[in-house]
VOGU-3710 file (C-alpha; in Angstrom, 3 decimals, decimal comma):
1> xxxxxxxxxx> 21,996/-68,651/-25,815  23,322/-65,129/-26,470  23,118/-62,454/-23,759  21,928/-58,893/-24,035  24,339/-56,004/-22,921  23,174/-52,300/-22,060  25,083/-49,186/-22,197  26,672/-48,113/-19,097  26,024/-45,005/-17,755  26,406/-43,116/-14,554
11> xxxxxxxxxx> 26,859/-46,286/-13,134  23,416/-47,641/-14,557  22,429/-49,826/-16,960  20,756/-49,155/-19,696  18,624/-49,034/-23,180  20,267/-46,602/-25,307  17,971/-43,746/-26,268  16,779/-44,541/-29,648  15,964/-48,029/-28,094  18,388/-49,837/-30,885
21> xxxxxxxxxx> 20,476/-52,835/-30,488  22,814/-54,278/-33,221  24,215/-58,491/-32,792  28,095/-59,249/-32,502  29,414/-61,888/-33,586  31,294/-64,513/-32,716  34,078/-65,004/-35,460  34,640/-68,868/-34,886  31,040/-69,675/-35,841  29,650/-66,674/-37,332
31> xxxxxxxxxx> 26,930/-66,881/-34,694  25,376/-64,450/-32,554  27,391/-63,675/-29,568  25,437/-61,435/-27,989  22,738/-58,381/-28,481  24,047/-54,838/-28,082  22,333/-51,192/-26,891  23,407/-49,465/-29,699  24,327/-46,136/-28,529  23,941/-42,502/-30,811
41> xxxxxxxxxx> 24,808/-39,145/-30,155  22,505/-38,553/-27,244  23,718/-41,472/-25,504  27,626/-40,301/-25,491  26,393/-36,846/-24,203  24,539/-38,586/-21,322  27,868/-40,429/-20,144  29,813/-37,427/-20,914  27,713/-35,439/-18,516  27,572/-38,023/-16,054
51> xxxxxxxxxx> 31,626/-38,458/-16,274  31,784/-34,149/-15,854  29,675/-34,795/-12,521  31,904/-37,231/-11,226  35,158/-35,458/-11,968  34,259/-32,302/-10,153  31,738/-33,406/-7,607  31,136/-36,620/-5,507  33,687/-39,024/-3,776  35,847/-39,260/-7,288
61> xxxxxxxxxx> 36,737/-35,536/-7,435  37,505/-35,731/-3,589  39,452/-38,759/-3,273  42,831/-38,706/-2,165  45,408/-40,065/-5,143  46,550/-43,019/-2,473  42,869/-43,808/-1,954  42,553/-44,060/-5,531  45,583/-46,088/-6,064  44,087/-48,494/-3,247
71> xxxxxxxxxx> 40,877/-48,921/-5,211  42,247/-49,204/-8,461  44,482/-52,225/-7,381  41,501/-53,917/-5,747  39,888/-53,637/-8,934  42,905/-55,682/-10,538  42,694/-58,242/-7,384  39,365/-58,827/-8,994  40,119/-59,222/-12,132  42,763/-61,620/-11,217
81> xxxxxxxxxx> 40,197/-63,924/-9,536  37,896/-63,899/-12,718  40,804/-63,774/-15,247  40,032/-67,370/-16,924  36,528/-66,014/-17,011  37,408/-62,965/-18,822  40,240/-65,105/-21,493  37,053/-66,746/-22,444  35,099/-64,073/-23,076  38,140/-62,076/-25,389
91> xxxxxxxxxx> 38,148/-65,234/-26,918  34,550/-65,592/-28,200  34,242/-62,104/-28,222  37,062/-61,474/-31,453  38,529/-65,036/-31,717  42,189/-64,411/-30,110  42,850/-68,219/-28,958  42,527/-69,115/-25,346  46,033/-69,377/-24,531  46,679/-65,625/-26,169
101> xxxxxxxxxx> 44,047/-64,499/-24,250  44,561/-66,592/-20,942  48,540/-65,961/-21,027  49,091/-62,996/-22,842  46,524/-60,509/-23,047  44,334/-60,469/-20,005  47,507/-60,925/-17,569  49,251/-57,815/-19,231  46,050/-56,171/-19,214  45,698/-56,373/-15,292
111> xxxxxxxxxx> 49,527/-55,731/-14,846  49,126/-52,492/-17,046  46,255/-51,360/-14,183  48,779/-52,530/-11,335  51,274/-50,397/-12,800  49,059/-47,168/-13,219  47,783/-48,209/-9,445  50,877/-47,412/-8,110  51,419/-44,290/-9,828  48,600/-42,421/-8,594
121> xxxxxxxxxx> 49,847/-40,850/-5,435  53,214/-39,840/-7,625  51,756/-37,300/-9,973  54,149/-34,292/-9,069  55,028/-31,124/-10,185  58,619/-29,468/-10,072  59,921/-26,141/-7,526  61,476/-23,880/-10,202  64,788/-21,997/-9,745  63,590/-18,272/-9,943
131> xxxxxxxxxx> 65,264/-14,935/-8,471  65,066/-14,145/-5,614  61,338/-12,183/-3,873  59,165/-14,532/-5,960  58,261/-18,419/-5,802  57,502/-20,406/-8,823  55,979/-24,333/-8,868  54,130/-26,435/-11,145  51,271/-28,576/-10,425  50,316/-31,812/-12,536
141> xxxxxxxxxx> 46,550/-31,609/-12,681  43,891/-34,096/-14,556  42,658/-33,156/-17,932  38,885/-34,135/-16,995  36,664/-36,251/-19,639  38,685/-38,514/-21,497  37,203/-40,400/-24,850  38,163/-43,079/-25,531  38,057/-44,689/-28,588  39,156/-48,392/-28,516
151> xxxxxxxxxx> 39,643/-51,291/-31,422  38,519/-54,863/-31,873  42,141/-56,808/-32,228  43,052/-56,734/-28,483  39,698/-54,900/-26,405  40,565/-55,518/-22,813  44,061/-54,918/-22,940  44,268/-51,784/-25,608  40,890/-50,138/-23,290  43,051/-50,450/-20,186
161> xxxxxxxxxx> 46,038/-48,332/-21,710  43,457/-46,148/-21,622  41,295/-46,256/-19,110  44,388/-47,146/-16,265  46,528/-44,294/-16,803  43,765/-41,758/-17,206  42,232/-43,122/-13,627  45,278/-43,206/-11,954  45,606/-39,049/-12,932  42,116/-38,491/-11,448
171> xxxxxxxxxx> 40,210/-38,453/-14,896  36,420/-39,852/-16,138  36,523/-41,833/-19,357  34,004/-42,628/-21,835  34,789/-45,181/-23,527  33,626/-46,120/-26,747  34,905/-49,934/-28,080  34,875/-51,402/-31,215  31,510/-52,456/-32,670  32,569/-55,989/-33,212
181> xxxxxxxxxx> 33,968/-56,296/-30,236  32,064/-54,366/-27,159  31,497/-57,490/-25,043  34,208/-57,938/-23,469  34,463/-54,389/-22,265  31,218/-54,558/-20,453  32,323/-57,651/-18,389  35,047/-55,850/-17,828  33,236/-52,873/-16,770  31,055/-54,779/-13,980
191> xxxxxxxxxx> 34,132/-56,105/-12,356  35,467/-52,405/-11,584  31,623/-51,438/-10,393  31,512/-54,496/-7,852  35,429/-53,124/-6,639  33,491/-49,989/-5,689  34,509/-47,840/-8,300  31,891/-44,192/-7,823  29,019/-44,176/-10,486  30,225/-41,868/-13,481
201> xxxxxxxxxx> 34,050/-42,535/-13,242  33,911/-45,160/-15,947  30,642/-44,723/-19,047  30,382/-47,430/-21,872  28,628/-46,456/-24,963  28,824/-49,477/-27,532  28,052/-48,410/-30,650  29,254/-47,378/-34,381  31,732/-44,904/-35,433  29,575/-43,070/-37,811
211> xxxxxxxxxx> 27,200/-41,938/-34,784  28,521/-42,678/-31,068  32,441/-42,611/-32,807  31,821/-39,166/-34,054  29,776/-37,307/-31,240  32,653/-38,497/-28,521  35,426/-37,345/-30,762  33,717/-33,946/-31,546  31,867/-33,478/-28,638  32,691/-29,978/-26,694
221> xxxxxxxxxx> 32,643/-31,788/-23,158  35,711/-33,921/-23,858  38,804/-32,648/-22,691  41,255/-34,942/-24,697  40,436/-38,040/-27,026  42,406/-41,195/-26,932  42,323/-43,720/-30,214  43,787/-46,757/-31,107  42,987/-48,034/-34,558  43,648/-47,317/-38,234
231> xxxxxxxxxx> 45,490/-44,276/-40,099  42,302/-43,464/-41,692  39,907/-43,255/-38,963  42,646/-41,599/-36,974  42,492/-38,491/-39,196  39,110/-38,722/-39,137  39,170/-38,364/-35,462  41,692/-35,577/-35,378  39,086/-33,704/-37,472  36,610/-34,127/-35,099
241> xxxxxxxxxx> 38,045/-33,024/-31,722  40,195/-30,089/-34,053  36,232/-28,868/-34,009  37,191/-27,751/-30,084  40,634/-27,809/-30,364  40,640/-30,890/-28,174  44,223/-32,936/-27,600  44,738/-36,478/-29,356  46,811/-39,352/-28,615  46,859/-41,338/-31,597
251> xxxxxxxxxx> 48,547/-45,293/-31,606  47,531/-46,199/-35,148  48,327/-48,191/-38,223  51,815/-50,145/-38,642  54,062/-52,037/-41,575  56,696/-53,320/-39,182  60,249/-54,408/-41,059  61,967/-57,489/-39,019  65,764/-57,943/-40,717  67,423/-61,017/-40,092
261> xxxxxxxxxx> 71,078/-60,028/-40,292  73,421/-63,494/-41,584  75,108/-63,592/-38,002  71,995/-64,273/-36,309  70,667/-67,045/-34,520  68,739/-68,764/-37,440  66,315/-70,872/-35,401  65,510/-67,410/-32,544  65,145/-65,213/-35,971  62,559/-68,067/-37,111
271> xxxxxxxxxx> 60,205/-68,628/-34,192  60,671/-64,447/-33,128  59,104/-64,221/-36,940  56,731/-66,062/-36,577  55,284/-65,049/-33,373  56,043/-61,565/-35,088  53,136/-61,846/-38,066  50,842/-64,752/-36,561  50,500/-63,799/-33,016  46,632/-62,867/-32,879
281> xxxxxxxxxx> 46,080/-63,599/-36,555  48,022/-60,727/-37,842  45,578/-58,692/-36,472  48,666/-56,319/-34,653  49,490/-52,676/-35,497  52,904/-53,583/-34,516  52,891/-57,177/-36,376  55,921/-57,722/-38,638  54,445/-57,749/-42,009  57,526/-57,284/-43,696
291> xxxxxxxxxx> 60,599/-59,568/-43,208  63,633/-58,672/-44,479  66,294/-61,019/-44,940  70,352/-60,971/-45,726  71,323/-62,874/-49,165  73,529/-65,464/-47,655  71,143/-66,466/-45,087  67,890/-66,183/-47,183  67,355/-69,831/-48,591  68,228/-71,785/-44,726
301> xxxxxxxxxx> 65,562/-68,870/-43,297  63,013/-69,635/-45,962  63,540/-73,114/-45,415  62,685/-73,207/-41,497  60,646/-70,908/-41,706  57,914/-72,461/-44,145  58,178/-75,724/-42,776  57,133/-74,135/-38,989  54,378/-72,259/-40,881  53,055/-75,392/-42,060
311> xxxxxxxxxx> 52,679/-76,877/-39,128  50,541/-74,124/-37,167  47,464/-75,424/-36,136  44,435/-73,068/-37,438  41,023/-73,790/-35,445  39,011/-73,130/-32,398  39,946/-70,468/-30,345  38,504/-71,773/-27,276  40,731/-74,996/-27,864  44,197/-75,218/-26,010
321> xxxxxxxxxx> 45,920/-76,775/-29,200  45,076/-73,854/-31,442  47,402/-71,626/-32,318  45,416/-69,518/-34,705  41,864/-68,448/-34,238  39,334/-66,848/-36,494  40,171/-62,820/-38,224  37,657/-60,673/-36,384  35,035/-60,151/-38,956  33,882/-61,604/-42,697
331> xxxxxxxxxx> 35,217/-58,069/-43,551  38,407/-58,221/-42,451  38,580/-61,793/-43,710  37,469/-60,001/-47,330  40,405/-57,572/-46,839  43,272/-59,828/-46,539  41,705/-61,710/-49,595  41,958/-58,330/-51,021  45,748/-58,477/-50,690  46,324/-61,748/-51,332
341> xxxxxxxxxx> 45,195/-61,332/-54,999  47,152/-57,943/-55,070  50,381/-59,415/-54,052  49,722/-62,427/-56,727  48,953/-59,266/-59,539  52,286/-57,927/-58,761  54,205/-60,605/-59,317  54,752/-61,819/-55,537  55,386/-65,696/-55,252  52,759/-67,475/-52,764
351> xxxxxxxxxx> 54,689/-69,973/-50,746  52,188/-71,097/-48,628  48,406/-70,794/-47,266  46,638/-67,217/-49,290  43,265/-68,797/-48,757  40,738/-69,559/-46,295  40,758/-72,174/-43,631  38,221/-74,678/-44,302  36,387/-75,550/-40,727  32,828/-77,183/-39,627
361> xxxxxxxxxx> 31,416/-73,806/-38,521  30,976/-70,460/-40,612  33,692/-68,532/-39,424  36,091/-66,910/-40,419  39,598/-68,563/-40,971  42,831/-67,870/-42,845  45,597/-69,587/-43,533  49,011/-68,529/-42,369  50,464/-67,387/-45,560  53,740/-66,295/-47,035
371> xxxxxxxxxx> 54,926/-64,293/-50,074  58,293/-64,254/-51,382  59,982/-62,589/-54,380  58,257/-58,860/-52,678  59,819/-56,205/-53,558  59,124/-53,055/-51,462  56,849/-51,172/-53,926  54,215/-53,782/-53,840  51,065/-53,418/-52,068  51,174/-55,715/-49,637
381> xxxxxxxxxx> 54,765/-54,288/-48,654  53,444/-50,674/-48,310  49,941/-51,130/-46,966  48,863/-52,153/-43,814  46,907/-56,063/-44,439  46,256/-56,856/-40,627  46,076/-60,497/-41,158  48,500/-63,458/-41,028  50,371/-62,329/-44,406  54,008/-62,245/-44,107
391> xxxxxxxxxx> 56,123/-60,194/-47,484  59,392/-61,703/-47,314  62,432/-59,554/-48,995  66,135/-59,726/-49,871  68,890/-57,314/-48,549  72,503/-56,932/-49,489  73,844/-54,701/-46,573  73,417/-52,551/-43,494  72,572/-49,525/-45,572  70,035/-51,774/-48,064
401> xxxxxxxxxx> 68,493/-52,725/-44,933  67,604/-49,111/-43,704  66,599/-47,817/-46,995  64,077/-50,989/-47,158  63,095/-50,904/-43,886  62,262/-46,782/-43,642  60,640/-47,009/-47,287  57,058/-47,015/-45,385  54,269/-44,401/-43,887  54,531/-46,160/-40,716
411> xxxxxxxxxx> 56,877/-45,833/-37,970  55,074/-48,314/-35,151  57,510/-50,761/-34,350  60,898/-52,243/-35,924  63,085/-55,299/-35,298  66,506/-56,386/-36,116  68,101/-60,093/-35,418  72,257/-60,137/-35,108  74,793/-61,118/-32,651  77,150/-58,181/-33,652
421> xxxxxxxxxx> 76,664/-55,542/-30,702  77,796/-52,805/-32,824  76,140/-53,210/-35,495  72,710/-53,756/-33,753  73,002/-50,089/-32,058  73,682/-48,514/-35,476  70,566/-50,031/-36,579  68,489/-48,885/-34,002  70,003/-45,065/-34,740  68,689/-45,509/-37,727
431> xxxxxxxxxx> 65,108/-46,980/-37,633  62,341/-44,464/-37,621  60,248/-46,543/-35,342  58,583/-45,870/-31,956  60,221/-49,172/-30,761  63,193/-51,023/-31,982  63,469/-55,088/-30,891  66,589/-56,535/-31,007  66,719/-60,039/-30,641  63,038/-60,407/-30,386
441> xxxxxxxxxx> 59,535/-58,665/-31,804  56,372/-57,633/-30,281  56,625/-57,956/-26,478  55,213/-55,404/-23,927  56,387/-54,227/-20,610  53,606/-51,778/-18,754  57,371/-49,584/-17,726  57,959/-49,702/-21,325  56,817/-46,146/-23,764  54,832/-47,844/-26,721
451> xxxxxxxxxx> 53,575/-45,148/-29,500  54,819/-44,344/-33,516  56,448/-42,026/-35,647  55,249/-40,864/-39,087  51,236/-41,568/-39,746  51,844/-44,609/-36,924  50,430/-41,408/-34,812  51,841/-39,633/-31,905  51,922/-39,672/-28,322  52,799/-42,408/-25,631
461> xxxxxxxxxx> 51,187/-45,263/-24,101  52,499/-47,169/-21,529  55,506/-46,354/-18,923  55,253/-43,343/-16,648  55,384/-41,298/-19,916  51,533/-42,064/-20,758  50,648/-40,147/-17,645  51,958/-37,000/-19,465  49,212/-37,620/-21,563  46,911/-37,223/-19,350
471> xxxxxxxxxx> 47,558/-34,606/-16,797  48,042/-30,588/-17,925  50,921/-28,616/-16,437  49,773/-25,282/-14,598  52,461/-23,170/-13,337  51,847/-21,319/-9,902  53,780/-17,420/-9,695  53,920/-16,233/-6,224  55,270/-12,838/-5,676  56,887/-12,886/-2,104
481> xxxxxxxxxx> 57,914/-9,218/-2,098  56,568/-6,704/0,364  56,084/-3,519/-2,006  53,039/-3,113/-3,489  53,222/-4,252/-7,514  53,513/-1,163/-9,513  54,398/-1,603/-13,029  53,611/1,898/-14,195  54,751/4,317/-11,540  51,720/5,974/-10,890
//
């Protein structure tokens, strides 16, 4: 039986306003997962009041920043004891398979909070060298409100790059998650109430973009909004908060290249690759769509590489064997569809899979698929599938390589297989990428900057860099001289 999930508010629970709900669904069956508030407009300005109170009254606004580090790490001791509890949950909630969501995403999750834990009581500001009679410091002070804006493809770990740094600074967040995916979030949320966090710190309004999306980003109570999620809705969201001229972080849309130089390590380049476009069904902003591979080597890649694709077991995510679980949503599922029969239009050679996974339940499976023959003016070379679709490409050279590789809108994430030391750092020059892997794809380190270039969006999660991003500098001018200021000489 499906539960029923309220929005969270000032440290209640509750019916949103309008008294709406809306169902999610869980992708593996198509079923009803559980029955949502649906939150509006009001709703958001109830949390965002409620998250003002807290961040300048109460025992948030007063507590020391080691006393908020101490809390913040108790809430990750309890999230460590109901971690299993929680993989499930991501996993029903937007079909990642258990052992993504059990190894992967829920442990980085809680490490990302450790890390942001520990960095509360260092938020400093800098002594300035001025002349002498006069004394000059900055002070690193929270923003206030954050909004945050979170997607389906990873919710618990993607809300806590949020929601951790912002804390850790002395901030209130609203957060507003993906409507296919708010479930998780809300477990999440009554794990950080029972670790004592005060009422108002942390506000959940589930809803959709068009209405709760909308009044958080434009909403003159925000201080700064914080997005993850698509190109599109990210300018859409940057015309919003421009409204009140309120800051944006943006970590949005991706069409990673992944060259495979001929002196790499064949068999590395193969399973990085593939971990690289069918880790979490595609569904990555930093997944590498786009393979590019050296002439010489291109036939004994191919080769290893389609047989391992074969052999990937598509099914139940809530099954250790699985490998692949379900795409989010019958729309997304429509979408890569979409591309599929664009790629074939084009002229693109299917190798393998470019079809739906046939399973007992209604949901909603794809096969790992492969395209060869791309050349980088097709579709699904330039545009951004978010599925399990991999456009495989020739290079000649270094320079070929580049050209390819830069010839996007996106500058997310890049990677580059070769044992020549050299020639690796002359690659990584010249990516225009947020993050260049060499010798691997896709991993995460909470000490490690993670953000784009280009319309990949702009700013920095992750690393002690994402607490720029959420602190404002103020500078302090103290005039130590005895005489009386007198500018004008009367």
């Amino acid at each position: 039986m499906s539960e029923t999930y309220k929005l969270f508010i000032d440290g209640k629970w509750t019916e949103s306003l309008s008294g709406k709900t809306f169902e999610s669904l869980n992708p593996a069956t198509g079923k009803v997962n559980g029955t949502v508030a649906e939150g509006g407009g009001e709703d958001v300005d109830l949390a965002i009041k409620a998250a003002r109170k807290a961040f300048e009254s109460g025992p948030w606004a007063d507590m020391a920043p080691s006393d908020r580090g101490r809390l913040l790490n108790k809430a990750a001791q309890e999230l460590w004891r109901k971690a299993d509890y929680l993989a499930e949950v991501e996993s029903r909630d937007n079909g990642l398979p258990i052992n993504e969501t059990k190894y992967i995403a829920i442990p980085v999750m809680i490490d990302v909070l450790e890390f942001y834990a520990g960095l509360a009581n260092k938020v400093q500001g800098d002594t300035l060298a001025s002349p002498a009679g006069r004394f000059n410091y900055t002070l690193k002070e929270p923003l206030g409100v954050i909004g945050a804006i979170v997607p389906w493809n990873f919710p618990l770990m993607l809300t806590m790059w949020k929601l951790a740094p912002a804390l850790a600074a002395g901030n209130t967040i609203v957060i507003k998650p993906a409507e296919q995916t708010p479930i998780s979030i809300l477990e999440m949320v009554k794990i950080f109430q029972e670790a004592g966090i005060p009422d108002g710190v942390i506000n959940v309004v589930p809803g959709f973009g068009k209405d709760a999306g909308d009044a958080l980003s434009s909403h003159p109570g925000i201080d700064k909004i914080a997005f993850t999620g698509s190109t599109s809705t990210g300018k859409l969201i940057m015309q919003a908060a421009s409204k009140n001229l309120k800051p944006v972080s943006l970590e949005l849309g991706g069409k990673a290249p992944n060259i495979i130089f001929d002196d790499a390590n064949i068999e590395n380049a193969v399973n990085g690759s593939m971990f690289g476009i069918y880790f979490a069904q595609g569904q990555v902003c930093a997944s590498g769509s786009r393979v590019f591979v050296q002439d010489s080597i291109y036939d004994d890649f191919m080769d290893s590489f389609v047989r391992k694709a074969k052999k990937i077991k598509v099914g139940n995510p809530l099954e250790q064997t699985t490998q692949m679980g379900p795409q989010v949503s019958l729309e997304q599922l429509e979408r890569i569809e979409h591309y599929v029969a664009a790629g074939l239009e084009e002229g693109a050679n299917l190798v393998i899979g470019g079809e739906r996974f046939k399973t007992e339940n209604d949901g909603y499976f794809f096969t790992p698929t492969v395209f060869e023959n791309v050349t980088n003016d097709m579709t699904i070379a330039q545009e951004e599938i978010f599925g399990p679709v991999l456009s495989v490409i020739r290079f000649r050279d270094e320079e070929d390589a580049l050209k390819k590789a830069n010839d996007t809108l996106y500058g997310l994430t890049s990677g580059l297989w070769t044992e020549n030391l050299k020639r690796a750092h002359r690659m990584v020059k010249g990516l225009k990428a947020g993050t260049v892997y060499v010798n691997t794809f896709s991993m995460l380190d909470s000490a490690a900057p993670f953000g784009g270039t280009k319309q990949s969006g702009f700013g920095r999660e992750l690393g002690i860099q994402a607490m720029d991003m959420y602190t404002e500098t103020k500078n302090v001018w103290v005039d130590l001289n005895d005489e009386h200021f007198n500018w004008y000489g009367v």
